[in-house]
Every structure is written in structure tokens, then in C-alpha cells.
C-alpha positions, 0 to 999 in steps of 0.5 A: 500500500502507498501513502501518499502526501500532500505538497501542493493543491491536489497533487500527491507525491508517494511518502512510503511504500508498505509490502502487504505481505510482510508488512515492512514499510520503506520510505521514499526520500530514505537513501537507504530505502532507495532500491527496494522501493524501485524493486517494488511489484504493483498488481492491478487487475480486475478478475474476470467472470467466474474467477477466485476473486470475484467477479469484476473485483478490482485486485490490488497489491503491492509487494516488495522483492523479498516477498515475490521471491519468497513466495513465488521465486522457485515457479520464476524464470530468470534469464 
């Protein structure tokens, strides 16, 4: 989930970045925070008739490298 921050009228500049899997939040503006932010995945889709999710649910998520590579990363190609 990104929170945002107003700096000027109606526009949002993003201030952190929390991993809805693990739950670690990494802030935009920290150094030390700089590549894990850029190596977040966003997922964003509406699921289709009849699936999981639900029809037409808008499914959203934003999960850092760690967790993609802890859950998904022994069914991932890397080439």
C-alpha cells in the first residue's frame, strides 16, 4: 500500500511504500530505502467472470522483492 502526501493543491507525491505481505514499510526520500522501493511489484487487475476473486473485483497489491521471491521465486524464470 502507498501513502501518499500532500505538497501542493491536489497533487500527491508517494511518502512510503508498505509490502502487504510482510508488512515492512520503506520510505521514499530514505537513501537507504532507495532500491527496494524501485524493486517494488504493483498488481492491478480486475478478475474476470467466474474467477477466485470475484467477479469484476478490482485486485490490488503491492509487494516488495523479498516477498515475490519468497513466495513465488522457485515457479520464476530468470534469464
Amino acid at each position: 500500500m502507498i501513502e501518499y502526501e500532500i505538497k501542493k493543491e491536489e497533487v500527491k507525491t508517494p511518502k512510503t511504500i508498505t509490502c502487504d505481505c510482510c508488512k515492512v514499510t520503506y520510505y521514499y526520500d530514505k537513501h537507504e530505502d532507495m532500491f527496494e522501493v524501485q524493486e517494488f511489484h504493483h498488481i492491478d487487475f480486475i478478475a474476470g467472470y467466474g474467477s477466485v476473486f470475484g467477479d469484476g473485483v478490482n485486485v490490488r497489491g503491492d509487494i516488495c522483492q523479498h516477498c515475490i521471491d519468497s513466495k513465488f521465486g522457485d515457479f520464476l524464470r530468470y534469464e
